[in-house]
C-alpha positions, -999 to +999 in steps of 0.1 A: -221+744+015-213+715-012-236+737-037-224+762-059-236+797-075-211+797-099-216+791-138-207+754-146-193+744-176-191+708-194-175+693-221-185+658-234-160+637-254-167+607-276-153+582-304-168+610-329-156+642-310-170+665-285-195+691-277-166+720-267-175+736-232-210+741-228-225+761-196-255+743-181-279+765-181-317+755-173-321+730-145-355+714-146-348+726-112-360+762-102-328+765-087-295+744-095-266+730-085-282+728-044-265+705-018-281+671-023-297+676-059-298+660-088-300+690-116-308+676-151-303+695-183-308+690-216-269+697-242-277+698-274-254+681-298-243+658-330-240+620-319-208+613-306-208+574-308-198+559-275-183+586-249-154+578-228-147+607-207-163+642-197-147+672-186-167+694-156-159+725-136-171+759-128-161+794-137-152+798-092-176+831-093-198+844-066-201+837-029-200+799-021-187+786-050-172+753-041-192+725-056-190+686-039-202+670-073-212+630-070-213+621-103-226+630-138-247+606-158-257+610-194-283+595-210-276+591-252-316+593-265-305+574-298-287+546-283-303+548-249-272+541-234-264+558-198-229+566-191-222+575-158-193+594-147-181+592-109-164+622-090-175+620-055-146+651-051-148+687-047-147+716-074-131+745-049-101+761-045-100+757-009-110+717-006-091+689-018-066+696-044-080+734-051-091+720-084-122+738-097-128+710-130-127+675-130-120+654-163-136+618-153-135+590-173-171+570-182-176+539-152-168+505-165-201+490-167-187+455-170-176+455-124-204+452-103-229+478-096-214+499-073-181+485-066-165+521-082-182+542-060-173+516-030-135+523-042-139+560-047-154+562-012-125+539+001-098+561-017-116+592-004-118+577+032-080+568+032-071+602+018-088+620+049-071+594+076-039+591+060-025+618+077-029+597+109+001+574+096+029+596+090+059+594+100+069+604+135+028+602+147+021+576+174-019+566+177-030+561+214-064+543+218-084+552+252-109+525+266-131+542+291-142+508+301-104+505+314-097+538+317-065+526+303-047+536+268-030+514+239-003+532+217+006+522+186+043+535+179+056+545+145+077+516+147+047+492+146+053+483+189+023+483+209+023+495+244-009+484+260+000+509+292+001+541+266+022+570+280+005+605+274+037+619+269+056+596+247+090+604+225+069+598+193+055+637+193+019+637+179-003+618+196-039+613+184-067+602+210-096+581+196-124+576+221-134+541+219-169+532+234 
């Protein structure tokens, strides 16, 4: 379900101005906007010199309209530039932030190839386990091998014996093979 049937919009800004919301209409795909697709359109507008930021999101009509969107890249024909645009976040009122557009800035070309994405992935990655780490959770490894448990206390102590029932409340098994 990281596809959408709702109407997607996009605005492209650059050091000349921007296109205003466009809808993306025709996909050179017979169907757009699938899980796992890359949709390409064509936007018809005056040059806008070097572009620094886009702004994407969907109108949140029709059944299954949350939208995991990767990224956007744009190709200028007269420069023949690309500009990419990383997102790698959801467009859907009941994922992530319940955000439904995205304004993302244009990828510094000058890092290495693909150390954004590696950070956006790390970010993403840390923003799914940090809940793990708060306060008052204690973490208790189980080693089948030992059949014995390690708990890692809010308090940063290790007990290699791991109580089941510790004072610490939470406790969060992780099967370790």
């Amino acid at each position: 379900n990281a596809g959408t049937e709702a109407d997607v919009y996009i605005s492209v800004y650059g050091e000349r101005g921007d296109t205003g919301s466009r809808q993306l209409l025709r996909s050179q795909n017979h169907k757009k906007f699938l899980k796992g697709q890359t949709d390409i359109f064509a936007v018809e507008a005056v040059h806008l010199g070097h572009l620094y930021k886009i702004v994407i999101g969907h109108n949140g009509l029709g059944s299954g309209n949350g939208w995991f969107l990767d990224k956007v890249a744009i190709k200028d024909p007269i420069t023949d530039l690309d500009y990419v645009f990383l997102c790698h976040r959801w467009l859907d009122e009941g994922q992530d932030d319940g955000s439904i557009a995205r304004e993302l800035a244009v990828t510094d070309t000058s890092m290495f190839p693909g150390r954004q994405e590696l950070e956006l992935k790390r970010e993403e990655t840390w923003a799914a386990e940090k809940w793990k780490f708060q306060e008052g959770n204690a973490l208790q490894f189980y080693n089948r091998l030992t059949r014995g448990f390690i708990c890692l206390s809010p308090d940063s102590r290790v007990d290699a014996l791991g109580d089941k029932n510790n004072k610490y409340g939470k406790v969060f098994f992780i099967w370790m093979y």
